[in-house]
PyMOL CGO cylinders between C-alpha atoms (Angstrom):
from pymol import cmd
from pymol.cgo import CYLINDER

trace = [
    CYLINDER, -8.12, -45.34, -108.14, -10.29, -44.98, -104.92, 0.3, 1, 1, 1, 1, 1, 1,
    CYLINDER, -10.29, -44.98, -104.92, -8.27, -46.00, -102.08, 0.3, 1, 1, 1, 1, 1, 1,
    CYLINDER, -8.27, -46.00, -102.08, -10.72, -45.48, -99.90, 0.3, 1, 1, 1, 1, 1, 1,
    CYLINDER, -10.72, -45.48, -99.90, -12.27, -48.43, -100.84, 0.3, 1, 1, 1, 1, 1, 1,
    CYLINDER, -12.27, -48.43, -100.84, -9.95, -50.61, -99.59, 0.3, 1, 1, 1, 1, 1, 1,
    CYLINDER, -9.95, -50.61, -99.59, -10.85, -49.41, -95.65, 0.3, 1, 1, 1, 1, 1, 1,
    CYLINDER, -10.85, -49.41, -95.65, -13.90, -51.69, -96.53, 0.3, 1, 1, 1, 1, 1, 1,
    CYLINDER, -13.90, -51.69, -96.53, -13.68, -55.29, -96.17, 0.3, 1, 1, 1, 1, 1, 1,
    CYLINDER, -13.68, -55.29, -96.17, -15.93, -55.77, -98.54, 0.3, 1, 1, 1, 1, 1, 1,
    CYLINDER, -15.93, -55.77, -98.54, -14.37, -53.17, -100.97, 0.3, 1, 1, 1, 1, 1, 1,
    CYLINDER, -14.37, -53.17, -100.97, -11.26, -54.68, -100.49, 0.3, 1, 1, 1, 1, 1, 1,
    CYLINDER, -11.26, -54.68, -100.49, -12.05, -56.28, -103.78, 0.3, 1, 1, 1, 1, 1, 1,
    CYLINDER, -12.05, -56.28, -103.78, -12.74, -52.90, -105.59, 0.3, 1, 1, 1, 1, 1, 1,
    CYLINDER, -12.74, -52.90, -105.59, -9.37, -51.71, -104.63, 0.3, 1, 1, 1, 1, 1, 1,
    CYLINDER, -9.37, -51.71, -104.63, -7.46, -54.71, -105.87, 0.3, 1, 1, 1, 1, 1, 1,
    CYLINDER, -7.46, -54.71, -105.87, -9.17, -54.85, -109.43, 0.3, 1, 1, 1, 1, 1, 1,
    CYLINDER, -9.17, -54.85, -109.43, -8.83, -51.27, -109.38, 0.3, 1, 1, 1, 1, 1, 1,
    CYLINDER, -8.83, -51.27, -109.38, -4.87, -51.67, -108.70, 0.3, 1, 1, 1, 1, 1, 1,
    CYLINDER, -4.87, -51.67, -108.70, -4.86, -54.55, -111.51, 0.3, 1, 1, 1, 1, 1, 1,
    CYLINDER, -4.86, -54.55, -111.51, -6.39, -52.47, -113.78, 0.3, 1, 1, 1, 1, 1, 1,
    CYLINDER, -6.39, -52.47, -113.78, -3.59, -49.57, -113.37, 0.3, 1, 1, 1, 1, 1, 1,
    CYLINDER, -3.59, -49.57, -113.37, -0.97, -51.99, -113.55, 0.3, 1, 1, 1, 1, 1, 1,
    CYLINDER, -0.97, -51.99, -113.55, -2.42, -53.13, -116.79, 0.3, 1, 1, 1, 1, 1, 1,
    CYLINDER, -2.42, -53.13, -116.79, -2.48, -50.07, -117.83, 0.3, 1, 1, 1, 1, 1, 1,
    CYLINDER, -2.48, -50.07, -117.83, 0.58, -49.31, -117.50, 0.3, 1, 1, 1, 1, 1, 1,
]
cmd.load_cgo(trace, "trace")
């Protein structure tokens, strides 16, 4: 959960698989 990431075009990415993982964990 590194939102951080998603100041980074390029880590955009990282923060949207990172958000679908949580919701899947959920």
């Amino acid at each position: 959960m590194n939102f951080t990431a998603g100041f980074g075009p390029s880590n955009s990415l990282i923060l949207t698989v990172s958000c679908t993982h949580v919701d899947k964990a959920i």
